[in-house]
TORKOL-4160 file (C-alpha; in steps of 0.2 Angstrom, whole numbers, padded with zeros to 4 digits, m for minus):
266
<pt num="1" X="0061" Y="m0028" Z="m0058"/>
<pt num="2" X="0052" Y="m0027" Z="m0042"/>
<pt num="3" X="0059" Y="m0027" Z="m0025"/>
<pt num="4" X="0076" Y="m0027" Z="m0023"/>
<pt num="5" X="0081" Y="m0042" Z="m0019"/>
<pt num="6" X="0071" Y="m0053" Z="m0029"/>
<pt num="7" X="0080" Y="m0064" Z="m0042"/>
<pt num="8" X="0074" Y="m0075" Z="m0055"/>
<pt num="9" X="0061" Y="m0087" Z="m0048"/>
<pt num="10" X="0068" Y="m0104" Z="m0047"/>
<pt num="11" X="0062" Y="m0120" Z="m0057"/>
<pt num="12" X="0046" Y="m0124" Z="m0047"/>
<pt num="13" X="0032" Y="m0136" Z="m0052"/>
<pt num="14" X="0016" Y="m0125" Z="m0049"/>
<pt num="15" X="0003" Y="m0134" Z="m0037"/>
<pt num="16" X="m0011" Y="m0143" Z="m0044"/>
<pt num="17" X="m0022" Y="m0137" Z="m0028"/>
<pt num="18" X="m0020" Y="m0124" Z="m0014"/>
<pt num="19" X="m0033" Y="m0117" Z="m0002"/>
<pt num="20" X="m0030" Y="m0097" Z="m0008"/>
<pt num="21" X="m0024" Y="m0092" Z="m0024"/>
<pt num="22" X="m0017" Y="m0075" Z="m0025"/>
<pt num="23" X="m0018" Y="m0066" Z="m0043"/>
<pt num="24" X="m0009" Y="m0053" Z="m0042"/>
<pt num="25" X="0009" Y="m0051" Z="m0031"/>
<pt num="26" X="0008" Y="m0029" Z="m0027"/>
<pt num="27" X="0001" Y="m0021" Z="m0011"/>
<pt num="28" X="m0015" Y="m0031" Z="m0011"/>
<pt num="29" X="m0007" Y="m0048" Z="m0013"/>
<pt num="30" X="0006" Y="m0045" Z="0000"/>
<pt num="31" X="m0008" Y="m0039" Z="0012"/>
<pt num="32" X="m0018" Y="m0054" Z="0011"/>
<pt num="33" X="m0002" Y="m0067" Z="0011"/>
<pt num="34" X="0002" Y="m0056" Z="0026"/>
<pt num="35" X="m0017" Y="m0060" Z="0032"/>
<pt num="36" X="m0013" Y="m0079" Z="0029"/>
<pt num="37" X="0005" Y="m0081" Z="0036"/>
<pt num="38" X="m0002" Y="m0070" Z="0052"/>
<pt num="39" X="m0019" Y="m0081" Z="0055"/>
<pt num="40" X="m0028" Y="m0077" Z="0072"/>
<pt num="41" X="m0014" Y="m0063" Z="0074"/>
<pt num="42" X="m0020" Y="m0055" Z="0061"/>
<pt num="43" X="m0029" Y="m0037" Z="0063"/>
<pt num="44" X="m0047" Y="m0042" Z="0064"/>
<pt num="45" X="m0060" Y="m0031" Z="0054"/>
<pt num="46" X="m0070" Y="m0021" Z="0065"/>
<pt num="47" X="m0079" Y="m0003" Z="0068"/>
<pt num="48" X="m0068" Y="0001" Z="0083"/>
<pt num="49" X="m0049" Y="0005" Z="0081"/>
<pt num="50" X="m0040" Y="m0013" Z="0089"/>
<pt num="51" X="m0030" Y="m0010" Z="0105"/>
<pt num="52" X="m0014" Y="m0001" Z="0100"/>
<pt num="53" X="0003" Y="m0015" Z="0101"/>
<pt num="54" X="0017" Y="m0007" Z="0109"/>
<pt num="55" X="0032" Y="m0006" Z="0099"/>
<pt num="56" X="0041" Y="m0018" Z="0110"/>
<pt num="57" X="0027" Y="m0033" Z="0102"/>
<pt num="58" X="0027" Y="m0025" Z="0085"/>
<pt num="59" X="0048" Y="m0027" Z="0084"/>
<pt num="60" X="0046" Y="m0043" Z="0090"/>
<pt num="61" X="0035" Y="m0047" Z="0074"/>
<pt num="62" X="0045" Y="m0038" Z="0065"/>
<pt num="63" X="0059" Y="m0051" Z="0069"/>
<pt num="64" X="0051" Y="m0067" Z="0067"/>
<pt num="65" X="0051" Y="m0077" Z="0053"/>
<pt num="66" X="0037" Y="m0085" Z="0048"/>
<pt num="67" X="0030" Y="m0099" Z="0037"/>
<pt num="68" X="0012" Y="m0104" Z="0033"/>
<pt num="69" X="0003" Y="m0116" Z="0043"/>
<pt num="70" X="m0012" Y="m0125" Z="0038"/>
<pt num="71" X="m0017" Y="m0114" Z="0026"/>
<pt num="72" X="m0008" Y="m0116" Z="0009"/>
<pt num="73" X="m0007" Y="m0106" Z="m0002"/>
<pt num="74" X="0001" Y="m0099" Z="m0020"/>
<pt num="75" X="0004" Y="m0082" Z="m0026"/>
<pt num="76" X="0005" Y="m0080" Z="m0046"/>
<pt num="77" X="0009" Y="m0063" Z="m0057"/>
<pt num="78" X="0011" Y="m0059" Z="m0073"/>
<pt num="79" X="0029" Y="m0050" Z="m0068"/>
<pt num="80" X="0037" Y="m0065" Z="m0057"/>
<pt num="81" X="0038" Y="m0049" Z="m0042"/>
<pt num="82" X="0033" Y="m0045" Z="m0029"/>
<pt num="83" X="0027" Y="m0023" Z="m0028"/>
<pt num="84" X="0034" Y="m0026" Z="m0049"/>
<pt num="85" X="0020" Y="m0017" Z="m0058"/>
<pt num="86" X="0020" Y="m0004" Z="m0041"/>
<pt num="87" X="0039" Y="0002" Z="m0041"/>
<pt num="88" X="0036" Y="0004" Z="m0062"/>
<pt num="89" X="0020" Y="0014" Z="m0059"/>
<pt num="90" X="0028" Y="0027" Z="m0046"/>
<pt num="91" X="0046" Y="0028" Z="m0056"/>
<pt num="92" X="0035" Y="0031" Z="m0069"/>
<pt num="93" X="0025" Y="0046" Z="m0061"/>
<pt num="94" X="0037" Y="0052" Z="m0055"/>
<pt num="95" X="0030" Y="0049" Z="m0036"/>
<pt num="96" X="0042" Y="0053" Z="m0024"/>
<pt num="97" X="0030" Y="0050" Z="m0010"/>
<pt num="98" X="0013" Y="0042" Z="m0007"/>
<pt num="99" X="m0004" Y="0049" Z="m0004"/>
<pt num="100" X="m0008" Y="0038" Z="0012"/>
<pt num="101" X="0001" Y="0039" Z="0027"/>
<pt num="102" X="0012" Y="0028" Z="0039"/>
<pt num="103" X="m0003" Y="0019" Z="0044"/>
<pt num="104" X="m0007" Y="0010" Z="0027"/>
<pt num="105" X="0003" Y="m0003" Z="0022"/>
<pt num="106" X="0002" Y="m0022" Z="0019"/>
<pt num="107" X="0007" Y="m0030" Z="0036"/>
<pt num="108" X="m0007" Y="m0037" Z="0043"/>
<pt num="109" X="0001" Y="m0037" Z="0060"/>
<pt num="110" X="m0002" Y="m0017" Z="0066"/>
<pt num="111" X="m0007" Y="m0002" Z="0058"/>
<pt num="112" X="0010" Y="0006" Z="0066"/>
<pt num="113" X="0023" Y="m0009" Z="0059"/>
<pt num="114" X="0029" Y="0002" Z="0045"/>
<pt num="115" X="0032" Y="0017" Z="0057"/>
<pt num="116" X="0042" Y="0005" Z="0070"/>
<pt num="117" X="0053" Y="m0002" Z="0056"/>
<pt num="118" X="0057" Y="0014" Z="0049"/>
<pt num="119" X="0064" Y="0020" Z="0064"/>
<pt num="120" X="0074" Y="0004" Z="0071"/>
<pt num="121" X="0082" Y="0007" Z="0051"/>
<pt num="122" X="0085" Y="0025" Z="0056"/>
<pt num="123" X="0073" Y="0028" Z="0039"/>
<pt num="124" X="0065" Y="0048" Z="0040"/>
<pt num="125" X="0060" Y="0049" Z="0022"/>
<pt num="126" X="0041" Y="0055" Z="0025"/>
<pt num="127" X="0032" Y="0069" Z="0020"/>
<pt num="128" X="0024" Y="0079" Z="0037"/>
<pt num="129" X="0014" Y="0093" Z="0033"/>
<pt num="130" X="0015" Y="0108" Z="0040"/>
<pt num="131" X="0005" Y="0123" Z="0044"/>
<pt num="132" X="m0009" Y="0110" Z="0052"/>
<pt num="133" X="m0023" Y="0117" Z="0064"/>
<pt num="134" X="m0017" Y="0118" Z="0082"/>
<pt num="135" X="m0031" Y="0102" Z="0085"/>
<pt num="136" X="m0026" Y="0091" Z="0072"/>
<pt num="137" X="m0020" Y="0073" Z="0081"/>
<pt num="138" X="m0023" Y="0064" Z="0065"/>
<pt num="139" X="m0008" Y="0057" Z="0055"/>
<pt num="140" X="0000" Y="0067" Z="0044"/>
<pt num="141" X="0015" Y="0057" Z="0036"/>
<pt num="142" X="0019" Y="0048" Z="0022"/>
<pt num="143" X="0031" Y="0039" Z="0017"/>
<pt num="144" X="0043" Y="0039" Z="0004"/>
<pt num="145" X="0041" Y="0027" Z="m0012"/>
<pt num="146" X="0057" Y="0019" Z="m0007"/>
<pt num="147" X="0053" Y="0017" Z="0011"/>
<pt num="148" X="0037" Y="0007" Z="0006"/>
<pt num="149" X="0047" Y="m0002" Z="m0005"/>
<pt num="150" X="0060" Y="m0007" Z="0009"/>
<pt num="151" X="0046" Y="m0010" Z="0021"/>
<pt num="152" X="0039" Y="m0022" Z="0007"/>
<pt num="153" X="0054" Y="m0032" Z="0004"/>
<pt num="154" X="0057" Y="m0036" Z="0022"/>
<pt num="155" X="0040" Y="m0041" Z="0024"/>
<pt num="156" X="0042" Y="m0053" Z="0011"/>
<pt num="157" X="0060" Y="m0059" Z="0017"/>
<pt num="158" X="0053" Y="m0064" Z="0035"/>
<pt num="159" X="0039" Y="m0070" Z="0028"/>
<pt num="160" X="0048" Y="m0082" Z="0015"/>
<pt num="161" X="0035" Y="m0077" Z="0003"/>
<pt num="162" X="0046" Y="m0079" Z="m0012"/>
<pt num="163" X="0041" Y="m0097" Z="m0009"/>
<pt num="164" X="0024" Y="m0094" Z="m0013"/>
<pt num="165" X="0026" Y="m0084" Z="m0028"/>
<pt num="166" X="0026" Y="m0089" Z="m0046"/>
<pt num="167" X="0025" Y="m0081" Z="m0063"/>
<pt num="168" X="0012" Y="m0084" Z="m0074"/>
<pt num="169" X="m0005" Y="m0075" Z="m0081"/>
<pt num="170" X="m0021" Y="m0082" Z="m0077"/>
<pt num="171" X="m0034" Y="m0086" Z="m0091"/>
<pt num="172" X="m0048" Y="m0092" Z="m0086"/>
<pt num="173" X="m0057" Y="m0095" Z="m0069"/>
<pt num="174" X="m0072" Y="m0110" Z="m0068"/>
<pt num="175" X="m0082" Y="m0114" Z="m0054"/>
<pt num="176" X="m0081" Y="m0133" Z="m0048"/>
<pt num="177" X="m0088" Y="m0143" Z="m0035"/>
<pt num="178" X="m0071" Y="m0142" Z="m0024"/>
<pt num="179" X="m0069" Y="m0122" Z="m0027"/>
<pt num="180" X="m0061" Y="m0115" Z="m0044"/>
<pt num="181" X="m0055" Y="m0124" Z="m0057"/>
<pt num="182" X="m0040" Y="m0109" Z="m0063"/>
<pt num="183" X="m0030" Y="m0111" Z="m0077"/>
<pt num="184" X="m0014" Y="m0103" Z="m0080"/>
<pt num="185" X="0000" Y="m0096" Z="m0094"/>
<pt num="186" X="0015" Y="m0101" Z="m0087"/>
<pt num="187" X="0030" Y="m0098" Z="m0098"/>
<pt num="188" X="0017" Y="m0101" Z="m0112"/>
<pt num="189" X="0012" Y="m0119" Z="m0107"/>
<pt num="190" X="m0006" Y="m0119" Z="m0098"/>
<pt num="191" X="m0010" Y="m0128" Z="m0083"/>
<pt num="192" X="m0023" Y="m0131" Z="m0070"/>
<pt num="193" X="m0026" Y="m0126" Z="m0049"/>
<pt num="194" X="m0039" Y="m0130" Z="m0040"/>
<pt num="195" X="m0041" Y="m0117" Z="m0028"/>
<pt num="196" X="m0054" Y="m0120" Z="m0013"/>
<pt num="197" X="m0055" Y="m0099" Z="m0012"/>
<pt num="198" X="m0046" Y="m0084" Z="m0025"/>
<pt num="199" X="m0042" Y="m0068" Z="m0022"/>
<pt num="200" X="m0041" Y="m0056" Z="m0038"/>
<pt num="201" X="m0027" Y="m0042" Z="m0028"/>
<pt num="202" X="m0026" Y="m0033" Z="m0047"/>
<pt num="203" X="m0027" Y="m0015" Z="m0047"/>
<pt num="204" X="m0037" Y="m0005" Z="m0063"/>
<pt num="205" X="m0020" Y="m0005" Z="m0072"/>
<pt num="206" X="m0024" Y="m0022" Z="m0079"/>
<pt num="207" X="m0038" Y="m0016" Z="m0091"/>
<pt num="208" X="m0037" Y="0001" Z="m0103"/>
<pt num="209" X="m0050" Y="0011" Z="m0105"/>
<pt num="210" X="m0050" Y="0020" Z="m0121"/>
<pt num="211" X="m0058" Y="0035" Z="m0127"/>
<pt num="212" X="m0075" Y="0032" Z="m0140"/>
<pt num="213" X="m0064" Y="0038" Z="m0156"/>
<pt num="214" X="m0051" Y="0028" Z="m0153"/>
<pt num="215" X="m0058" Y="0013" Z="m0163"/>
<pt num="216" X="m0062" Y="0023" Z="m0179"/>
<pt num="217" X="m0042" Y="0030" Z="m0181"/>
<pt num="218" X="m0033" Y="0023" Z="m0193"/>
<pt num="219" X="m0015" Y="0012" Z="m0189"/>
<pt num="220" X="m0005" Y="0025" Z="m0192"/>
<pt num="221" X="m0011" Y="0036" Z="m0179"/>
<pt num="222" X="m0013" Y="0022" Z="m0168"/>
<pt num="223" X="0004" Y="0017" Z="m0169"/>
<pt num="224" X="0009" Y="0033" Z="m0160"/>
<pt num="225" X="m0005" Y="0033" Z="m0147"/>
<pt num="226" X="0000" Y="0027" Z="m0129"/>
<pt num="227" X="m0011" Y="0021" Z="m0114"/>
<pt num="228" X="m0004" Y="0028" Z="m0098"/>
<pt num="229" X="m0002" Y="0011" Z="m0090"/>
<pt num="230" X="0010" Y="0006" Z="m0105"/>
<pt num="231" X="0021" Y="0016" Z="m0094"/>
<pt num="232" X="0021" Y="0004" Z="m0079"/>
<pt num="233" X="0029" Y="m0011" Z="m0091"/>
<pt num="234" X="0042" Y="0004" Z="m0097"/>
<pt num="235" X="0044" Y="0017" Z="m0084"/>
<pt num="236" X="0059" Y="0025" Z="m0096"/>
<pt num="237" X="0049" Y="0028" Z="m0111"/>
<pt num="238" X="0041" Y="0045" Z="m0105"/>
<pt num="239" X="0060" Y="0050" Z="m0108"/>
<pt num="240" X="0061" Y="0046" Z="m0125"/>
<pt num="241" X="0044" Y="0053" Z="m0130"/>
<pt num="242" X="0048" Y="0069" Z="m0141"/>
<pt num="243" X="0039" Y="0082" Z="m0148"/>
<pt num="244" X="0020" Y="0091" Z="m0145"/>
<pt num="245" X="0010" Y="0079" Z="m0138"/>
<pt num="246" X="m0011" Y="0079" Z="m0130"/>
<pt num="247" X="m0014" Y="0071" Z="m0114"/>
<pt num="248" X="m0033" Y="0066" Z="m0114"/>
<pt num="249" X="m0038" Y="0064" Z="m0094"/>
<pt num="250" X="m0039" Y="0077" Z="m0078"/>
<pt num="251" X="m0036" Y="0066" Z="m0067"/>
<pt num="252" X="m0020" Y="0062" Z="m0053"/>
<pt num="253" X="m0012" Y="0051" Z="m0070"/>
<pt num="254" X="m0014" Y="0067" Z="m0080"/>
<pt num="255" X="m0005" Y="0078" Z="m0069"/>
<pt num="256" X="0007" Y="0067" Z="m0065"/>
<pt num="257" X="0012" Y="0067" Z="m0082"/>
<pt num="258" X="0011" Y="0084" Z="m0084"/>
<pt num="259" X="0025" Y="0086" Z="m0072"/>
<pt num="260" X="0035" Y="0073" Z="m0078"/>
<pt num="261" X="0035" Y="0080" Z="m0096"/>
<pt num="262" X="0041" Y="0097" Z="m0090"/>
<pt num="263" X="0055" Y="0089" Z="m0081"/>
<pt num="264" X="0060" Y="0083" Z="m0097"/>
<pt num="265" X="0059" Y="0097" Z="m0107"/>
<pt num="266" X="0067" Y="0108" Z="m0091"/>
């Protein structure tokens, strides 16, 4: 499931052309349908910090419904969801809250959109540090996995970006004289978008890596070797592993699972 209001995608024919395509429907797929919905009120990419919008504008775009304009454009995902794959990967981590702070998020609008609807939802789940030198202005607060998750949702209800979205995997991208000829796996019967311009928003879950040896074991001990990212199509099957077990990785996945493992053997 992904966020919590979506239910199955309707019966919708696919279009056969679209300026944007979208592969991918998580944090970087909302951000740039939030780019394409917004247009020229979009945040502009530049060295200087844009003028800040008071919170006065920001509810107001918080507010308004919006649909696309001249720009049309299509969304596809493996998981049929918007933030699926996302919510999976922090249920299973086990990551209560997120790295970044108020000011990263996928709304396109302002950098403080997420901060004004958490307050006008009387929403406080964030992380503040403490202990922080006396001249420290930065920000310092992050926001709860849920409260992105919420944030997300309305974004994509005020939006109507459920509209945009279909479910289907992407095989093959080709160049052609009018943009990219794309062809999709959709409920398994291939078809074909042209797309003027695509935007691959997948994250590195969509390829394992594996380590040198792996190739060389035999099935048996294959059968009982997971991938990490295996955890983001089943967040619940770290619950049901059993038994001594290696971890190979030092990295933040690593020690996620660590944690997660001793919570269920605590």
């Amino acid at each position: 499931m992904g966020l919590p209001y979506e239910g199955k995608l309707g019966a919708r024919e696919l279009p056969e052309d679209v300026d944007v395509l979208i592969i991918g429907a998580g944090p970087h797929g909302l951000a740039m349908a939030s780019r394409l919905l917004l247009g020229e009120e979009a945040l502009q990419d530049c060295i200087c910090l844009p003028k800040r919008k008071e919170p006065k504008e920001v509810k107001t775009h918080l507010e308004t419904r919006r649909k696309a304009g001249n720009c049309k454009f299509a969304v596809v995902d493996a998981n049929g969801t918007w933030m699926g794959r996302w919510k999976n990967q922090f249920k299973a981590l086990g990551i209560e809250f997120l790295r970044s702070n108020d000011g990263m998020h996928p709304d396109a609008f302002a950098h403080t959109t997420l901060a004004v609807w958490a307050a006008c939802n009387q929403r406080d789940d964030f992380l503040t540090l403490d202990g922080l030198p006396d001249d420290f202005h930065g920000n310092f607060r992050a926001p709860s996995h849920s409260l992105m998750l919420d944030f997300c949702a309305h974004l994509v209800k005020v939006g109507c970006l459920k509209d945009h979205l279909w479910q289907a995997h992407v095989d093959s991208l080709e160049p052609c004289e009018s943009g990219v000829h794309v062809t999709v796996n959709e409920s398994n019967a291939k078809k074909n978008i042209t797309a003027k311009h695509v935007v691959i928003a997948r994250g590195p879950t969509w390829r394992r890596q594996w380590p040198s040896f792996y190739k060389s074991l035999d099935s048996a001990a294959i059968v009982e070797i997971y991938h990490a990212w295996d955890l983001f199509d089943d967040p619940e099957r770290i619950a049901r592993l059993r038994g001594h077990g290696v971890i190979i990785g030092g990295g933040l996945t690593s020690a996620h699972l660590c944690v997660q493992r001793l919570r269920g053997m605590a």
